[in-house]
C-alpha positions as CSV (number, residue, x, y, z in Angstrom):
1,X,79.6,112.5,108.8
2,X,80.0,116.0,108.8
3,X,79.2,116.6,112.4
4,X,81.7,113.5,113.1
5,X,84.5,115.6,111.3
6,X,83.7,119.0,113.5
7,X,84.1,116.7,117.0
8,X,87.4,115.5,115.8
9,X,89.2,118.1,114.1
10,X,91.6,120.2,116.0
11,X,93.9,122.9,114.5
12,X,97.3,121.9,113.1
13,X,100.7,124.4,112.1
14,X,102.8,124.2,109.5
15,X,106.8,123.0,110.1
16,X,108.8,125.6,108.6
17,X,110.5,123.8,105.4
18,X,113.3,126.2,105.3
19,X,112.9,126.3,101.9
20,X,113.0,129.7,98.9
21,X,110.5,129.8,97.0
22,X,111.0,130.3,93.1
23,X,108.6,132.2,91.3
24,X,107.9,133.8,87.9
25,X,105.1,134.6,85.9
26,X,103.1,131.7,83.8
27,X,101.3,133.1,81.2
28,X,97.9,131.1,79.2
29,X,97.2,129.0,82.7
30,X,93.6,127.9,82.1
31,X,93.0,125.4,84.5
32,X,94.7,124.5,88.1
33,X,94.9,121.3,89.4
34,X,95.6,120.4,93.1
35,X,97.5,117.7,95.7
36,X,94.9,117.9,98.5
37,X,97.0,116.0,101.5
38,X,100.0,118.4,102.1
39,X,98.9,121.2,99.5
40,X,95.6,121.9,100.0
41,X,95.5,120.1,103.8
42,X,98.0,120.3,106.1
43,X,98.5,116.3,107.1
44,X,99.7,115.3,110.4
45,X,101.6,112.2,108.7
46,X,102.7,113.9,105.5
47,X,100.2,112.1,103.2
48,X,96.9,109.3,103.6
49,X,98.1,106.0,104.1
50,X,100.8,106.6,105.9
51,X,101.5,105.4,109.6
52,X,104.7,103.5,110.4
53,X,103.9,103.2,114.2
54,X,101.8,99.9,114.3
55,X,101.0,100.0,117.9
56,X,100.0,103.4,117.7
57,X,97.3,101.8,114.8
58,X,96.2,99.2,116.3
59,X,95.8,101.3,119.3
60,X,93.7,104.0,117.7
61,X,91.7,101.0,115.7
62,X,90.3,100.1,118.9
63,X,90.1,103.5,120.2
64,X,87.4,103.9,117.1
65,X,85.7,100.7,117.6
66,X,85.0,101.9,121.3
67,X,84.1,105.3,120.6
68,X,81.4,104.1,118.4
69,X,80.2,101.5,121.3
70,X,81.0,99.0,119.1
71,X,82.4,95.9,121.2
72,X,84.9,93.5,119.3
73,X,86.5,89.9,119.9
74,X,89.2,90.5,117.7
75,X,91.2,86.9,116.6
76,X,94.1,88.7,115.3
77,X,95.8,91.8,115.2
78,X,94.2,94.2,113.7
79,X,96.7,96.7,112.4
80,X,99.1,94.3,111.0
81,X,96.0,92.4,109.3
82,X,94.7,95.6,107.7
83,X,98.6,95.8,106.3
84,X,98.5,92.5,104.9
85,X,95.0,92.6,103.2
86,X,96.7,96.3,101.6
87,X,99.7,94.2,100.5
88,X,97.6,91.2,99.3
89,X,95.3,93.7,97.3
90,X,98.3,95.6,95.9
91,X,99.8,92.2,94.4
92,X,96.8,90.6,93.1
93,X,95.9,94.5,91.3
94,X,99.7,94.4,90.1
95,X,99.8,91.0,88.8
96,X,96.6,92.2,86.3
97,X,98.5,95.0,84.8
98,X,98.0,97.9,87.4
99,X,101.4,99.8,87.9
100,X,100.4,101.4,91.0
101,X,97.3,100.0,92.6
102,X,94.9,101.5,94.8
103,X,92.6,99.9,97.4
104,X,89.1,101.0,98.3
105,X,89.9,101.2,102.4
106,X,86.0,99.7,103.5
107,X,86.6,96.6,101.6
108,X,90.0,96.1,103.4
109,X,88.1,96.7,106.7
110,X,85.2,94.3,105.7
111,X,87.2,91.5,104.8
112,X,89.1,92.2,108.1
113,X,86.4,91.8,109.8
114,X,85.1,89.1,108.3
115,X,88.2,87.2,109.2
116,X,87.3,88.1,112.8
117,X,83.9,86.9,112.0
118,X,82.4,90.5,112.9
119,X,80.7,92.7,110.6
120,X,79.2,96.4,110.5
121,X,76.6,98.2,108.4
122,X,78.0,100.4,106.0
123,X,77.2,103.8,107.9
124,X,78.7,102.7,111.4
125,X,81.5,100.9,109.6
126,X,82.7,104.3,107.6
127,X,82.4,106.2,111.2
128,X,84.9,103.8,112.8
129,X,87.0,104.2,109.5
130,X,86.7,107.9,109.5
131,X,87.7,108.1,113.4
132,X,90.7,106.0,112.8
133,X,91.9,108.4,109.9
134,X,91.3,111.6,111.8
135,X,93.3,109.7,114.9
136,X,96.3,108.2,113.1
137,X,96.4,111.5,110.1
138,X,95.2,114.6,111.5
139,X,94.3,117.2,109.0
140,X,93.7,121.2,109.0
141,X,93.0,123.5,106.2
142,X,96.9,124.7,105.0
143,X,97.2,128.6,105.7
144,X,96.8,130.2,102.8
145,X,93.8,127.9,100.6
146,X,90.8,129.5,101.3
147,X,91.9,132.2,99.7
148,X,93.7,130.8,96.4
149,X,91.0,129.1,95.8
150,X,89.2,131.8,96.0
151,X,91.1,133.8,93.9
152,X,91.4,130.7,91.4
153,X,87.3,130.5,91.0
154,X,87.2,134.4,91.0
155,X,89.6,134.4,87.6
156,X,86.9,131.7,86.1
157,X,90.5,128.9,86.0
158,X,88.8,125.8,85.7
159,X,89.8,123.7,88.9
160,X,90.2,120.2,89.5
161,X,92.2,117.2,92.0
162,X,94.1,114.6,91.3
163,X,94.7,113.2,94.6
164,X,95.8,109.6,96.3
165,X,92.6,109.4,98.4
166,X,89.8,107.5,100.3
167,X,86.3,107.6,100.7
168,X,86.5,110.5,103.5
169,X,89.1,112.6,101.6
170,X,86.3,114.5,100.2
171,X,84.0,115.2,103.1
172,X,86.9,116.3,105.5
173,X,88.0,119.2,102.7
174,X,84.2,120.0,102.7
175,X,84.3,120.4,105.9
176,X,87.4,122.2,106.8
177,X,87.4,124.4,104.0
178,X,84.1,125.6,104.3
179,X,82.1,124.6,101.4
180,X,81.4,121.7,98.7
181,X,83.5,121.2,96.3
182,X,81.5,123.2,93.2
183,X,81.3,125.9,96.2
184,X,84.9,125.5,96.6
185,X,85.1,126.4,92.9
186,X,85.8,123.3,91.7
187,X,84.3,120.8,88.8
188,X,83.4,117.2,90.1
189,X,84.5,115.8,86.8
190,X,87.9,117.2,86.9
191,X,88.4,115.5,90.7
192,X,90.3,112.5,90.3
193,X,90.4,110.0,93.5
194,X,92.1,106.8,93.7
195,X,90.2,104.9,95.5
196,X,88.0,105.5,92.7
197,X,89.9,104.9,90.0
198,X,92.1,101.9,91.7
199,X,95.4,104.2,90.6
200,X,97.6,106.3,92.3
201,X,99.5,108.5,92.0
202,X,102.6,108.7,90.1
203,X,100.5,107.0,87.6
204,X,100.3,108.5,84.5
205,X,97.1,107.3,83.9
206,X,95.6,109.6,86.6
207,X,97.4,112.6,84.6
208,X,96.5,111.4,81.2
209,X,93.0,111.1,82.0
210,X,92.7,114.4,83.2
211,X,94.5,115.6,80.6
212,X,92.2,114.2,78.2
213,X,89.1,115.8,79.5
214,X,90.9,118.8,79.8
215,X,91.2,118.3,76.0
216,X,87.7,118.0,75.5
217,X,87.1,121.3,77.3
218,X,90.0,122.9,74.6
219,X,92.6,123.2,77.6
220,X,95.5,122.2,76.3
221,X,98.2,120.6,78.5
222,X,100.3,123.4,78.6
223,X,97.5,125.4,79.6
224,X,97.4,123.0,83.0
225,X,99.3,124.3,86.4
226,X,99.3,121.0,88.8
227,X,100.6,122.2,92.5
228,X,101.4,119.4,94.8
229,X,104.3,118.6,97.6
230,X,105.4,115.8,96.0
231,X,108.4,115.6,93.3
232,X,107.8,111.6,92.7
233,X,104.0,111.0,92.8
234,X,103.4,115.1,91.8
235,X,105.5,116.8,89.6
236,X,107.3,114.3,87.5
237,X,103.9,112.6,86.7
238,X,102.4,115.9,85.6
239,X,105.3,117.5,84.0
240,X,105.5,113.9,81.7
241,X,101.8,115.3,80.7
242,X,102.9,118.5,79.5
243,X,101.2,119.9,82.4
244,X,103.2,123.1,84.1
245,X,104.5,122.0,88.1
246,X,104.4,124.0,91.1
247,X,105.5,122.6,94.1
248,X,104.3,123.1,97.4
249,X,107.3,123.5,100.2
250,X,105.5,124.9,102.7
251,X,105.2,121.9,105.3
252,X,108.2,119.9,106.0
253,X,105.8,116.9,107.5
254,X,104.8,116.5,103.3
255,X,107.3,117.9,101.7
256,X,109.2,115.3,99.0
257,X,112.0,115.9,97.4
258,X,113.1,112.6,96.5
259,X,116.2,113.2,96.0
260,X,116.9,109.3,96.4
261,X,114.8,108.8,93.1
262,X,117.2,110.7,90.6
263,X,114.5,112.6,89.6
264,X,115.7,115.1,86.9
265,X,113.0,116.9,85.9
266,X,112.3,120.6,87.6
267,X,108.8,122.1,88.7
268,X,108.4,125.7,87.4
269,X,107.9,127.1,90.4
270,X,108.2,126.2,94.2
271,X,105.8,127.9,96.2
272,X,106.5,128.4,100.6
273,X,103.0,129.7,100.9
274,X,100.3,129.2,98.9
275,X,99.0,132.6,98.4
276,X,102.3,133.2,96.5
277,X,100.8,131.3,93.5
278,X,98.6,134.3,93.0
279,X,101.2,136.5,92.2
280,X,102.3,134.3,89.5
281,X,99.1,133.8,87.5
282,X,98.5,136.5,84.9
């Protein structure tokens, strides 16, 4: 997968934001959590998931099918019937309790593909998934991570990620950033994925859970810093924890606002470059 990831990426800039950044010093942060599309990756859409131009999907579907040598007889269209499959998946999750649902993206493709009558192993099946991603959401390392994280591991802050995410969300930061995540200073049981834990975020459960095992570690909630782009699925969601909120305005592809939600909580800081979070950890 990895040598999949190098033949696809290609180097992405940051939209200026226009945006101040407001910063002061947080005193007793223990641990850091992290947004990974549009905080700690720079995301060509703005966030996974997200593609409003169908033909441009169902174009790059079959531009990953064909790049693997992998000839289809598709009976439908594909992009439209990955949608519905989403939305089918999203209702049935919802009508069991689950606020905000998350799928796991290979069985969406597999039951696509069964409708076709067409199926994959496992292996070539994530390469045409991972092709698609890297086609329809391009992703580079933000300016500015390598080096907070860095400086994050280098204080001994216990580090962890809640993110909305799919299978390949892990090995494409692996990749770009240069290491695994324990390398990248982080600890695999304070990495929260929701294609793992069918949530997403804003789900407070994602936060709570965290939270929780924070707890166990004697990190109290205000102890937490989560830094993320987002005001709705982000901050609100870990402020509501008790967790402290920086947000990220350094991309105007993922920056969110939200303004439209009435949001009325505040994140403690709001950070145009990442390295400026560095300044305010004592």
């Amino acid at each position: 997968m990895v040598s999949l990831i190098e033949s696809l990426k290609h180097p992405l800039a940051t939209q200026a934001a226009n945006e101040k950044a407001r910063m002061a010093p947080l005193d007793g942060i223990k641990a850091v959590l992290f947004d990974i599309y549009g905080t700690l990756l720079i995301s060509g859409t703005g966030d996974t998931g997200v593609n409003d131009d169908e033909s441009s999907a169902e174009e790059a579907m079959m531009e990953a099918f064909n790049a693997e040598e992998i000839v289809t007889t598709p009976t439908m269209e594909l992009a439209k019937g990955r949608q519905r499959l989403i939305g089918q998946e999203h209702a049935r999750m919802k009508a069991t309790g689950t606020e905000f649902p998350e799928v796991e993206i290979r069985e969406i493709w597999k039951r696509l593909l069964d409708e076709s009558r067409f199926s994959l192993p496992d292996d070539r099946l994530e390469r045409v998934i991972m092709r698609h991603e890297c086609t329809v959401n391009p992703v580079w390392p933000m300016p500015g991570a390598d080096e907070l994280l860095a400086e994050c591991q280098n204080r001994g802050l216990s580090m962890g990620i809640i993110s909305n995410a799919q299978f390949y969300t892990q090995p494409l930061v692996e990749c770009l950033l240069g290491d695994s995540l324990e390398g990248l200073g982080f600890d695999e049981d304070l990495c929260l994925w929701s294609f793992e834990e069918r949530e997403a975020k804003p789900s407070p459960v994602l936060f709570a859970r965290l939270g929780a095992l924070l707890e166990r570690e004697e990190i109290s909630a205000g102890e937490v810093l989560y830094v993320g782009n987002d005001m709705r699925n982000d901050i609100a969601p870990a402020a509501a924890q008790g967790f402290r909120t920086a947000l990220f305005a350094g991309d105007a592809r993922s920056l969110r606002w939200r303004e439209e939600d009435g949001l009325t909580v505040q994140p403690d800081l709001v950070l145009t470059e990442l390295e400026q979070l560095i300044s305010c950890l004592s």
